[in-house]
N, C-alpha and C positions, 0 to 999 in steps of 0.2 A: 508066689509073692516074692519069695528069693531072687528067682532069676529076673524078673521086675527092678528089682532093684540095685542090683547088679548091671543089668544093662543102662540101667540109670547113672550109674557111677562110672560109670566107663566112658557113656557121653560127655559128661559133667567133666572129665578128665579132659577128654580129648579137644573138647572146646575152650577149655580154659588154660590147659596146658601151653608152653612155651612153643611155638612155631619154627624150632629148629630143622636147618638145610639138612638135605640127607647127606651125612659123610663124604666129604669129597676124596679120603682115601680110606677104603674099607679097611678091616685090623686096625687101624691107628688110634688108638685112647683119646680121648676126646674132655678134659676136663673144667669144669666153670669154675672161674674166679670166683664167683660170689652163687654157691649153689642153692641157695633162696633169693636170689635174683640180683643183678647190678643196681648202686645205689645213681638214680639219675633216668634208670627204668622198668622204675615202679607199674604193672601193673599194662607193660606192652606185653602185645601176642603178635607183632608183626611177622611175615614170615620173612626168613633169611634165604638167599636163592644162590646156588653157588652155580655159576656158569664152567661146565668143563671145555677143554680146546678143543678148538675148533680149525677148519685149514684158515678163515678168515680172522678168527682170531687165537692163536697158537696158546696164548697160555691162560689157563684157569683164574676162577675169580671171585670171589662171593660178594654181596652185598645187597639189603643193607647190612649191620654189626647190629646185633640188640643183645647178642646172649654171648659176651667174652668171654674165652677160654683161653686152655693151651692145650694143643697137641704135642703130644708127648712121643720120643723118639730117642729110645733107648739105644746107648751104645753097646755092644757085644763085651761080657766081661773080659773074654780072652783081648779085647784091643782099647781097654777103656782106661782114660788117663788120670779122671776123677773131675776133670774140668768138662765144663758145659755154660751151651751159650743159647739165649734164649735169642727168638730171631723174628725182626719186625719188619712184614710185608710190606711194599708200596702199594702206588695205587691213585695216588692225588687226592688222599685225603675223602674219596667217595666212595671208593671200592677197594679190595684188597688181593693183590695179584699173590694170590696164595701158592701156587704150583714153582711156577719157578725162580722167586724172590723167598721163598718160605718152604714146601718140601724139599724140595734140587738142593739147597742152602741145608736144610738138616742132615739132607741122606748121604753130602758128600764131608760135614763136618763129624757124622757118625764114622765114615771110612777114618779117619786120621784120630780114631779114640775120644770124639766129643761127645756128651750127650748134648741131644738137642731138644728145644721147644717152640715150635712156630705159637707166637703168640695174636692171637684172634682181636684183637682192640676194636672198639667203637670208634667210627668217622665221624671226624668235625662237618661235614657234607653232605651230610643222610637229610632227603628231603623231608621239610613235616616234621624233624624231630630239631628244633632251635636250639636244646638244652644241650647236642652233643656240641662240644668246644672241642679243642687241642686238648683242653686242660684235662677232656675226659680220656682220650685215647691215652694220654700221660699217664692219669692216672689207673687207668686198666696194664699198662706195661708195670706198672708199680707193685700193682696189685700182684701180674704174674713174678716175679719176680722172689717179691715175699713169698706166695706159694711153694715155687721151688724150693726157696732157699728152705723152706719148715717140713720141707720132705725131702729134702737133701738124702737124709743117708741111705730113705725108699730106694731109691735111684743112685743109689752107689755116685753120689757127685760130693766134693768139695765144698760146703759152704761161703769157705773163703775164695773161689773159683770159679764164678762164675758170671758170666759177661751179658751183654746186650751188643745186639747188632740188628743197623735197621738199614734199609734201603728206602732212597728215596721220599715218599711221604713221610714212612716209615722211619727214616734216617734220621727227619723234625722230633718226632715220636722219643727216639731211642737219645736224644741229644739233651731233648727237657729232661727226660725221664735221668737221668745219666748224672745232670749236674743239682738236680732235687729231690736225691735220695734223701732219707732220713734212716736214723736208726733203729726207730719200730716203737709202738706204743705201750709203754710194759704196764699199764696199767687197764688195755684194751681186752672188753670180755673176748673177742675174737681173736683165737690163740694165732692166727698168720697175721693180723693184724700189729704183735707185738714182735716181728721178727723185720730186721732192716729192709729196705728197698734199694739198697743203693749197691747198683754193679759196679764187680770187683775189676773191671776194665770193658769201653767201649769200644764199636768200631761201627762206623755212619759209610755208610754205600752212596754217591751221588746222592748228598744229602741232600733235603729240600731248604726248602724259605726257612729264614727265622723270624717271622711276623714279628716277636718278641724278643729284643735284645738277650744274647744269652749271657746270664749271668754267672760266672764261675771261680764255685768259690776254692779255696787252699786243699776241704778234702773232696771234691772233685776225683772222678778214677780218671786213669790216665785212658787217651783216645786215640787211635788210628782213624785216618780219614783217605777214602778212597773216591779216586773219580778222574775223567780225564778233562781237558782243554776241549776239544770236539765239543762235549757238549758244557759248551759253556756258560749256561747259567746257573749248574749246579755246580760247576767247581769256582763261583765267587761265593755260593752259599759254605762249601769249606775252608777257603778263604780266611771268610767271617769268622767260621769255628775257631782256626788255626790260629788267629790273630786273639782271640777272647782266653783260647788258652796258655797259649804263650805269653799273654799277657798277667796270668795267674799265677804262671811259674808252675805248672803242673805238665806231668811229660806226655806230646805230644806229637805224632809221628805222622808225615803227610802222604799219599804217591799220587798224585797227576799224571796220570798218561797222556799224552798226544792225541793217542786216536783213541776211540769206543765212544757207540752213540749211546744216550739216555738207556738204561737198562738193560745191561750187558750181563747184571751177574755173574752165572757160569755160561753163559752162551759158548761155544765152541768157536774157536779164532785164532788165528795165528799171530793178531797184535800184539807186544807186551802187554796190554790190559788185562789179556786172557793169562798171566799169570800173578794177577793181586793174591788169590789166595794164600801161594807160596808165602808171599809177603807179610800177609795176616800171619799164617804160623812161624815163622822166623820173629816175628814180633812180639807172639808169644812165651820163646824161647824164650827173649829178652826179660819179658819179664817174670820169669820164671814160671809161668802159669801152667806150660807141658817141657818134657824134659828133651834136650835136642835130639835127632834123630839123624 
């Protein structure tokens, strides 16, 4: 009769339980924003599919998003600076190029003392699910953020340190998220709930569309914005940024390369494109967030 029932609950589990993709980097922590389920999806068991590279197509990918998280990726304490940056994949808004817009992005800001978090957000473009908007991937970056920041000293990071970085879809994602921080609900049963959302400085990668005028206001964190001329329709989208912010009077720093097509990342290259990062951490420096080197 035990074992009856037992096998019955194990059923009951496994058909009701959450459809999460198997790991797309084994060892790597895997944790939910909302671990009784995201508010928006209630009561989904879709499965999530993460496509790894392929020679046709090179870099990994998951989708659809139903179960937001952050992958967590600890800096080495012997090289750790106290800053860290949570990091938002592109993708177009329907899928999420997780490998080399989101691990490559953590593993090489862990080299220079970062800790990192590729954060997993829900698509405004998930077929059959109407209810996901911008406004939810937004608010799942929000979400991770707050996380972080409420387990900050878990992870040996700064609270006052730490950033958001998006790429492409992702760059829209990290740009709302960015200038609609709030500073937490102190009267929220949900203790991450009552800790800020608003990063302590952004940085938007060939950022995408802003369907939505961005609004920006005085405490605003200060932005870097990357991308080049080549692909030019996302550097009218920084443009856009660069003109909203400078128009706020909040500090803003641009680089436009020449050459680099759409999604360059860290691709290997010999363009100047191929050295934004430098650039990101000199920018850094600037503003005191790591100490120069």
């Amino acid at each position: 009769m035990k074992l009856r029932r037992y096998i019955y609950l194990l059923l009951l589990a496994l058909t009701t339980a959450p459809a999460f993709a198997a790991s797309p980097w084994p060892g790597v922590e895997e944790i939910l924003l909302w671990p009784n389920g995201a508010p928006g999806s209630e009561g989904v068991t879709a499965q999530e599919i993460y496509s790894p590279p392929t020679a046709r197509s090179p870099h990994g990918h998951l989708a659809p998003v139903h179960y937001p998280s952050i992958f967590v990726f600890p800096t080495p304490k012997e090289k750790a600076t106290g800053a860290a940056v949570l990091v938002c994949p592109g993708g177009g808004a329907n899928t999420l190029t997780l490998d080399h817009e989101g691990r490559d992005i953590a593993k090489w800001l862990n080299s220079v003392g970062i800790t990192a978090f590729v954060v997993k957000y829900r698509l405004s473009k998930t077929p059959n699910f109407p209810q996901y908007t911008i406004d939810t991937s937004v608010g799942d970056a929000q979400r991770a953020i707050r996380l972080v920041r409420s387990r900050a000293a878990e992870w040996g990071v700064d609270p006052k340190r730490i950033g958001l970085m998006g790429f492409s879809a992702g760059g829209t994602v990290a740009a709302y998220a960015g200038v609609r921080g709030d500073a937490g609900k102190a009267d929220a049963t949900d203790p991450v709930e009552r800790v800020s959302s608003r990063p302590d400085f952004n940085v938007l990668v060939y950022t995408g569309t802003m369907a939505v005028p961005l609004t920006v206001l005085k405490d605003a964190p200060p932005v870097l914005l990357i991308g080049s001329t080549e692909d030019s329709a996302h550097a009218v989208n920084a443009l856009q940024v660069y003109q909203a912010y400078l128009a706020a009077k909040i500090p803003v720093e641009m680089h436009l390369y020449a050459g680099g097509v759409h999604g360059f990342a860290l691709e290997p290259t010999e363009l100047p494109v191929g050295t934004w990062n430098q650039r990101f951490m000199d920018w850094l420096v600037d503003l005191k967030v790591v100490g120069k080197k």
